[in-house]
C-alpha positions as CSV (number, residue, x, y, z in Angstrom):
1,X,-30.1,-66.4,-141.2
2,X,-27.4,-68.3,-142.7
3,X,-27.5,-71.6,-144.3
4,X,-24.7,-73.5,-142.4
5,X,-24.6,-77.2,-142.2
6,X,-21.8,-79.2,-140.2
7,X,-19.0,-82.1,-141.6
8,X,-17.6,-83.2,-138.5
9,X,-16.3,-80.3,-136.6
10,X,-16.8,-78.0,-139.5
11,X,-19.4,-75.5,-140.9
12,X,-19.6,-74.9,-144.0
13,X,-21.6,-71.8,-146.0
14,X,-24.0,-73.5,-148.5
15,X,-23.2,-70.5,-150.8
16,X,-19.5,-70.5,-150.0
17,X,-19.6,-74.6,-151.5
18,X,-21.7,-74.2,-154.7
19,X,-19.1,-74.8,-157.2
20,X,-19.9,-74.7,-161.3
21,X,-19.8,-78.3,-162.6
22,X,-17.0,-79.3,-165.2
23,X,-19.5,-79.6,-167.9
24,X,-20.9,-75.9,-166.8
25,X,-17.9,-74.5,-166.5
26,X,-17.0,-76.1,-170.6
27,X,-20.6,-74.8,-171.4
28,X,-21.3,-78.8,-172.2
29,X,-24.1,-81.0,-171.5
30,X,-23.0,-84.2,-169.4
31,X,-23.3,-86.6,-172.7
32,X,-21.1,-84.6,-174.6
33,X,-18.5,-86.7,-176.6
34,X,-14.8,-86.2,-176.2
35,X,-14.6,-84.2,-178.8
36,X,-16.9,-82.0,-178.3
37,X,-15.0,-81.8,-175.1
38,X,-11.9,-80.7,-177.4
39,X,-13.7,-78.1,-179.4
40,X,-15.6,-76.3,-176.4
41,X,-11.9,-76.7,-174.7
42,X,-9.6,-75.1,-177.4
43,X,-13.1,-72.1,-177.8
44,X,-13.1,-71.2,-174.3
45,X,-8.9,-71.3,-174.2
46,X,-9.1,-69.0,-176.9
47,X,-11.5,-66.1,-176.0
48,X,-10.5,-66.4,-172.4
49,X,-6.3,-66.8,-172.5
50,X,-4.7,-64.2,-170.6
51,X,-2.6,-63.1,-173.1
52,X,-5.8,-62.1,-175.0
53,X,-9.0,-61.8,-172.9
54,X,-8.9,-57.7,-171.0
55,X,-10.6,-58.6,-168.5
56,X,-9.6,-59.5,-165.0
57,X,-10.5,-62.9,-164.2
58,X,-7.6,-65.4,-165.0
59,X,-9.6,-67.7,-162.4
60,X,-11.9,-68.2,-165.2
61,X,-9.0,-69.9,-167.8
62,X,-7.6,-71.3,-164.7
63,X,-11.2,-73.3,-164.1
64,X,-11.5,-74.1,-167.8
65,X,-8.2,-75.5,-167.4
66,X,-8.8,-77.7,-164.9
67,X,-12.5,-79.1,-165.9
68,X,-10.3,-80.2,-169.4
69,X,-7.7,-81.4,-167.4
70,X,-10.4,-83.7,-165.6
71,X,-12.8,-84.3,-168.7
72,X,-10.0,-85.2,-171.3
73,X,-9.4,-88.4,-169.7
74,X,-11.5,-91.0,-170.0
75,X,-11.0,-93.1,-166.8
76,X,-11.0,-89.2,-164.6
77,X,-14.2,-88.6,-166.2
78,X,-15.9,-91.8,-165.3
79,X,-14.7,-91.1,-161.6
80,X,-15.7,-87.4,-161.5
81,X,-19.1,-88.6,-162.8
């Protein structure tokens, strides 16, 4: 059996909705400081840049992107939290 549930007129796959966190996604705990935010950042840019990493996921720099993109800012971080 599947594990829908509805929003309105919509259903919606729990599976197809469970979405790493920001802080997962940076490999960070939720009280890391900003800079640690930095350093995890400029880590995960560097293993997992497409220029370098030979693998085929270019999602994954594309998330880690967007989690710094989120997490850098102080005022986005408070909302996403």
């Amino acid at each position: 059996m599947h594990n829908l549930f509805a929003i309105g007129r919509r259903y919606f796959s729990q599976t197809a909705t469970k979405q790493k966190s920001y802080y997962q996604i940076l490999e960070l705990p939720v009280t890391a400081s900003q800079s640690d935010i930095k350093k995890n950042y400029l880590r995960l840019a560097k293993i997992y840049h497409p220029d370098v990493y030979k693998g085929n996921d270019k999602r994954r720099f594309e998330n880690i992107q967007e989690a710094y993109k989120c997490l850098k800012n102080v005022t986005e971080r408070r909302k996403y939290d």
